[in-house]
Legacy VTK file of the C-alpha trace (Angstrom):
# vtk DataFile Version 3.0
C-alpha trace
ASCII
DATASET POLYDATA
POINTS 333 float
-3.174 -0.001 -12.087
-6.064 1.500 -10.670
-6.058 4.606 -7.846
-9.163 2.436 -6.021
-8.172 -0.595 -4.680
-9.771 -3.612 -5.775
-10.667 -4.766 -1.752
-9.435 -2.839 0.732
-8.662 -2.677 4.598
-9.308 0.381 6.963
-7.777 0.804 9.902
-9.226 -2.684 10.862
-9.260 -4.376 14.294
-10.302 -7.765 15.047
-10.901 -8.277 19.178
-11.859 -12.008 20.519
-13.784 -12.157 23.944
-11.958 -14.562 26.262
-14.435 -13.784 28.873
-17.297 -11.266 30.236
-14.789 -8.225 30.803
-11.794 -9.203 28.503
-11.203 -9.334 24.761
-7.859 -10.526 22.645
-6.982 -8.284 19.634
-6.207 -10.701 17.370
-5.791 -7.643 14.468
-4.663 -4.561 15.866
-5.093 -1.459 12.993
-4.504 -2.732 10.038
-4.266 -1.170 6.224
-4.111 -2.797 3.535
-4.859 -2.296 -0.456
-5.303 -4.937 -2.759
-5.575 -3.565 -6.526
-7.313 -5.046 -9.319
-5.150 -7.844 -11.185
-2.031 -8.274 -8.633
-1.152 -10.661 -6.269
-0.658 -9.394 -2.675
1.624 -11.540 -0.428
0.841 -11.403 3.607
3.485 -13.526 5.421
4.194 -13.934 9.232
4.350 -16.734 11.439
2.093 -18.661 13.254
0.078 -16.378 15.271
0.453 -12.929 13.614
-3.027 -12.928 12.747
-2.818 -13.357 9.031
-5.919 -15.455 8.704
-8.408 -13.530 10.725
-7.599 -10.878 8.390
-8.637 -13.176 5.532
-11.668 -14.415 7.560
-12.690 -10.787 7.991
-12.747 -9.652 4.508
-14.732 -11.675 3.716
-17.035 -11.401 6.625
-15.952 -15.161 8.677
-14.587 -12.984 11.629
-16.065 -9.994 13.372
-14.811 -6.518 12.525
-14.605 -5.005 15.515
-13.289 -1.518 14.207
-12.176 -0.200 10.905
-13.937 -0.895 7.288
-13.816 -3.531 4.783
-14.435 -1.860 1.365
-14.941 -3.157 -2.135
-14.366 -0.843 -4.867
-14.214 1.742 -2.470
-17.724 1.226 -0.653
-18.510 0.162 2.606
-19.080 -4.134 2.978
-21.048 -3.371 5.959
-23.571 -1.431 3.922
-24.459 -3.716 1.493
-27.822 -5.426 1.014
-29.613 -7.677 -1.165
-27.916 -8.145 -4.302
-24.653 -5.655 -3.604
-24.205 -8.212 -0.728
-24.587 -11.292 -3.098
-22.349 -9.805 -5.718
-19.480 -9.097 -3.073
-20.022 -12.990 -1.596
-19.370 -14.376 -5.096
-17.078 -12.332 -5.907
-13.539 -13.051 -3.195
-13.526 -16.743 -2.094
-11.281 -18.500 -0.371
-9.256 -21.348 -0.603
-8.436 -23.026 2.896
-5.076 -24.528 4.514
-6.615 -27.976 5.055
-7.826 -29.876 1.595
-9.516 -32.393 3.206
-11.288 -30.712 6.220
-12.544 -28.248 3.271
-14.248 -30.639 1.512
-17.426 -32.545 2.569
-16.625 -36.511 2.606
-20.277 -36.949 1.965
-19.758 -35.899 -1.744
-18.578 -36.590 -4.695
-15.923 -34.101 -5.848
-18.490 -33.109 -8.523
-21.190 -32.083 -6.350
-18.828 -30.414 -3.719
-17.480 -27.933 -6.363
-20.857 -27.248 -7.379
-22.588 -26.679 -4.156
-22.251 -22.833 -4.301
-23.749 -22.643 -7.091
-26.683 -24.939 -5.931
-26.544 -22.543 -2.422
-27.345 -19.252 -5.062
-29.504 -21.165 -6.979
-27.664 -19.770 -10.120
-29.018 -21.282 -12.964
-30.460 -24.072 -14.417
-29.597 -27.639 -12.914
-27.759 -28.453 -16.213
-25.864 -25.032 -16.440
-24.513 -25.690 -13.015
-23.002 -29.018 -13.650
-21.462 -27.904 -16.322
-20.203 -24.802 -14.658
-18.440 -27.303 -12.112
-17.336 -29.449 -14.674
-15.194 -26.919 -16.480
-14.198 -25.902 -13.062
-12.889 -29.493 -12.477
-11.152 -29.090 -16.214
-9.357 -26.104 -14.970
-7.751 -27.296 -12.614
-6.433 -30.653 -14.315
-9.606 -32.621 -12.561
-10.776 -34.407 -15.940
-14.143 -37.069 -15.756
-12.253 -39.767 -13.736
-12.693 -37.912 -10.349
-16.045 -36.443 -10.611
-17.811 -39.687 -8.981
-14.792 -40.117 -6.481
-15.303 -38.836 -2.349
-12.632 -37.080 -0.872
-10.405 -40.249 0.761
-10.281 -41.418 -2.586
-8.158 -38.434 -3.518
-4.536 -37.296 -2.594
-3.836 -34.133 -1.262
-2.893 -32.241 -3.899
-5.815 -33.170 -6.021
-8.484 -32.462 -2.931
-6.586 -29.208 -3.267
-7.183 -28.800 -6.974
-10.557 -29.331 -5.769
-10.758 -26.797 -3.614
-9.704 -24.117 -6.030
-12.128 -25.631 -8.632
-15.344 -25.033 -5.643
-13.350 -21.378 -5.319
-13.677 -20.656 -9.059
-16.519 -22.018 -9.838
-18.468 -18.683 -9.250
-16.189 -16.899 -11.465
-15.360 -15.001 -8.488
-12.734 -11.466 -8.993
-10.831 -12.147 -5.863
-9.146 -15.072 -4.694
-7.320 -16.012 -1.126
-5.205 -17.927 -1.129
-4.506 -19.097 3.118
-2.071 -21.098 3.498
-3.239 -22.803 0.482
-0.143 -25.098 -0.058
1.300 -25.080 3.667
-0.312 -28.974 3.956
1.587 -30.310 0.565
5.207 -31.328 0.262
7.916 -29.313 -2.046
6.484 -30.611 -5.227
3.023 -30.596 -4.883
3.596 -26.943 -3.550
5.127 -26.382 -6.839
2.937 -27.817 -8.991
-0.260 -25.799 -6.777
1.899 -22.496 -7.239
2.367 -22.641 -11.284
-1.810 -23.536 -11.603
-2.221 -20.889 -9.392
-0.199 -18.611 -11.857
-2.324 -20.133 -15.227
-5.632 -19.719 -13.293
-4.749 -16.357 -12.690
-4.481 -15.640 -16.070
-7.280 -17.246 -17.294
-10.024 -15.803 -15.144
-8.397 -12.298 -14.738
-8.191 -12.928 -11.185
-6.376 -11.025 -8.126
-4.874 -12.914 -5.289
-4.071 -12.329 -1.356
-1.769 -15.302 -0.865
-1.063 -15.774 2.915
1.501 -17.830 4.032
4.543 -18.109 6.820
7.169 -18.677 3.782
8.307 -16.436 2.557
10.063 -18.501 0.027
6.965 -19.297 -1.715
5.468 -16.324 -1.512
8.358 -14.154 -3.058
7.392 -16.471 -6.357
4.309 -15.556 -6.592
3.536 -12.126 -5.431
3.748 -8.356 -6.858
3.808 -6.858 -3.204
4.157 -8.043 0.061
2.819 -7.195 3.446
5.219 -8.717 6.908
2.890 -9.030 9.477
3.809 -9.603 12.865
1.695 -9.817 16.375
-1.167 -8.326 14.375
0.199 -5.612 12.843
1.953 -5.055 9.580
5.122 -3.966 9.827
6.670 -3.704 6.889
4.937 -3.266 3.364
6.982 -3.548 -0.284
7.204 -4.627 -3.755
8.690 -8.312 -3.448
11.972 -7.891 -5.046
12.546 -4.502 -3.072
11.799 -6.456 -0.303
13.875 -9.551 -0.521
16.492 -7.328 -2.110
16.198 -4.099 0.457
14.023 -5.203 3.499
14.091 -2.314 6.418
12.657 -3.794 9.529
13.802 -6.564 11.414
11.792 -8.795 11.378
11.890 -9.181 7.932
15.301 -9.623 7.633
14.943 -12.120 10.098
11.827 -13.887 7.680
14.671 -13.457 4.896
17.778 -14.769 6.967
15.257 -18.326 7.530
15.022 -18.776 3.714
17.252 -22.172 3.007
20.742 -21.021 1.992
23.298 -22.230 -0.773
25.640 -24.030 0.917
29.088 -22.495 1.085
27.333 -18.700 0.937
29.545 -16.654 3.604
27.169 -13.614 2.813
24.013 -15.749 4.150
23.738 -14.386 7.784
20.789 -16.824 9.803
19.404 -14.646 12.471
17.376 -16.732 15.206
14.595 -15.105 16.915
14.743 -15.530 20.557
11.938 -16.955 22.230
8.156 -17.722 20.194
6.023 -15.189 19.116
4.299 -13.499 22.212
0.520 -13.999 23.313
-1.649 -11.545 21.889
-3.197 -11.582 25.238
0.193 -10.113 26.696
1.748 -8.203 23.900
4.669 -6.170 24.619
4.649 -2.566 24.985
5.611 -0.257 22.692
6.987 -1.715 19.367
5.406 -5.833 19.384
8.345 -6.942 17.736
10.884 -5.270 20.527
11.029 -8.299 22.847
12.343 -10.313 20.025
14.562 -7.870 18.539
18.423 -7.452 18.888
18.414 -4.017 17.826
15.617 -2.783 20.512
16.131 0.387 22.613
14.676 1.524 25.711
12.361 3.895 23.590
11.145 0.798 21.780
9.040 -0.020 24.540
7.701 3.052 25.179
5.339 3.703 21.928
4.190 1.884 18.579
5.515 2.828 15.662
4.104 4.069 12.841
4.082 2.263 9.418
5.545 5.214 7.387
7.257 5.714 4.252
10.890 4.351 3.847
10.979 4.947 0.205
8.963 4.893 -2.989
6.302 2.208 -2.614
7.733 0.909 0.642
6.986 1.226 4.166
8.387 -0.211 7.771
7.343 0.100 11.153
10.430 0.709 12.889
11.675 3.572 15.185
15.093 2.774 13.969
15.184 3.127 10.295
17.704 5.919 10.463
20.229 4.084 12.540
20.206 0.937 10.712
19.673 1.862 6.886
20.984 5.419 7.218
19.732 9.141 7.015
18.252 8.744 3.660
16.194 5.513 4.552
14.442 7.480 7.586
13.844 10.535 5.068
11.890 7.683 2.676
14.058 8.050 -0.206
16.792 5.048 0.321
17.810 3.726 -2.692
21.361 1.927 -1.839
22.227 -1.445 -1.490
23.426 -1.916 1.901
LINES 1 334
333 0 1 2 3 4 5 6 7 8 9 10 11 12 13 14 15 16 17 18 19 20 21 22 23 24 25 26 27 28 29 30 31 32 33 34 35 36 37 38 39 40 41 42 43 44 45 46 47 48 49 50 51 52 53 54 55 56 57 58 59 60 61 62 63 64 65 66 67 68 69 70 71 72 73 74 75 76 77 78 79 80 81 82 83 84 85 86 87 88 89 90 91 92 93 94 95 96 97 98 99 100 101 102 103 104 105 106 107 108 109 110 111 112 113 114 115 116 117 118 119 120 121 122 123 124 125 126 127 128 129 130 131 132 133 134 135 136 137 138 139 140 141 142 143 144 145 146 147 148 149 150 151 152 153 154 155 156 157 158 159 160 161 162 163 164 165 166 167 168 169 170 171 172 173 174 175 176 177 178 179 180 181 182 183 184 185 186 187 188 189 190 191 192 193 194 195 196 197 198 199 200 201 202 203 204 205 206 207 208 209 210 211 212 213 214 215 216 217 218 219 220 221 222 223 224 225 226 227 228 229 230 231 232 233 234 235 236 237 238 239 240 241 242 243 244 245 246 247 248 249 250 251 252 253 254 255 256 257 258 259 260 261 262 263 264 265 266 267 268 269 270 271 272 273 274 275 276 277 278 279 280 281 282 283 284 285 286 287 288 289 290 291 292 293 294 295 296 297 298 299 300 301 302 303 304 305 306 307 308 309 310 311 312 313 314 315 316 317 318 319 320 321 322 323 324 325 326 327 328 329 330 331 332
């Protein structure tokens, strides 16, 4: 793997204006490294500002502080072709398959529009750029002419990814890409996902609030809660060795084998907070059963918990032990 991440986030922070004197911070400092040919998971729920994150790599949403970089440069410096080389190269593939595709087309000519919008090519090349895109993705000749209602969710979706890949792009993300399917379509999405992947050398961010079906497809995974990440781990470490709790709360609302005394559900109290009235101190310590008085006095810091792996969480040391705090925990607990 490569020392220079592929696309990476510095010390972003995303901030909404409500009105003329006040702003929401949607994304509140936030790190993250994405290296060439893994798949990063970012899971949270609802709210946790997983998508503007997405929208602001790749330039939907305002950054209002921090850097975007791409191969270690600066996004916001690029011109002319730089700039046209890093908007083919990440796309994105949205929560909503229909919404995402223009009933006004054929499925043909909606995968090929970005290639149209670059003008890359000849006609001819172009079509059949979109045409093996279509192939891909298990789209053959018989839906090329169809619209969009003519089409069932999962194969608008397939769609979707086909208009993604059709610029041969390096980067993929993946929000909430199969959140809008039912168990087997999600399935069947995840494994093409996996071949594609293969076949075009690609690298994923895969956002979702499951972390079911993100702990089959990532490498790593990034828990993000109230805008900040708070916990940060290869996947099996952390389904296997989580050290914050929200996580083991994400973990604890995986569906359990029935009869499984060890399964412990932990229910969050309350819904995630406004980002317009986040608590003080730690974000996660009005939902937390393990919360202190100094929880609520200061953030955390995301800091090293052991090799690879990092939590935001004042209490490491009281609930995984000395070593855990010291960032070499290694014990099953």
């Amino acid at each position: 793997m490569s020392t220079v991440p592929l696309l990476s986030l510095e010390s972003l922070s995303v901030r909404f204006p409500i009105s003329l004197r006040k702003r929401v911070t949607a994304v509140d400092n936030v790190s993250l490294h994405l290296y060439e040919g893994e798949t990063l998971g970012l899971i949270g729920e609802s709210g946790s500002g997983k998508s503007t994150v997405a929208r602001a790599a790749v330039g939907l949403a305002p950054v209002s502080s921090g850097q975007v970089k791409w191969r270690g440069q600066d996004v916001a410096t690029f011109r002319g072709r730089e700039k046209r080389a890093f908007t083919e190269a990440i796309q994105m593939v949205f929560q909503d398959p229909h919404n995402a595709l223009d009933p006004r087309r054929t499925i043909l000519r909606s995968v090929r529009e970005p290639l149209d919008v670059m003008s890359r090519g000849k006609a001819k090349e172009r079509e059949e750029l979109a045409v093996k895109a279509l192939d891909d993705v298990g789209l053959g000749s018989q839906f090329f002419g169809r619209y969009p209602h003519q089409m069932s969710g999962g194969q608008k979706q397939r769609a979707n990814i086909a208009r993604a890949l059709v610029t041969n792009p390096q980067v993929l993300i993946c929000d909430e890409s199969v959140a809008a399917l039912d168990v087997a379509l999600q399935a069947e999405i995840l494994n093409l996902l996996s071949a594609l992947k293969q076949e075009y050398e690609l690298t994923l961010l895969f956002i979702s609030h499951d972390l079911s079906v993100v702990s089959h497809v990532a490498d790593r995974m990034c828990v993000m809660y109230l805008g900040n990440i708070v916990e940060e781990a290869p996947t099996e470490t952390l389904m296997d060795q989580s050290m914050h709790p929200y996580s083991e709360a994400l973990l604890s609302a995986q569906p359990m084998v029935q009869g499984d005394s060890a399964a412990r559900r932990i229910v969050l109290s309350g819904d995630i907070p406004s980002p317009l009235n986040p608590p003080p101190g730690c974000r996660f310590s009005s939902r937390c059963s393990y919360a202190t008085d100094a929880c609520t006095k200061a953030p955390p810091e995301l800091r090293a918990v052991g090799e690879h792996h990092r939590s935001a969480c004042f209490r490491v040391e009281d609930l995984y032990g000395p070593a855990a705090a010291a960032g070499s925990w290694r014990g099953d607990r």
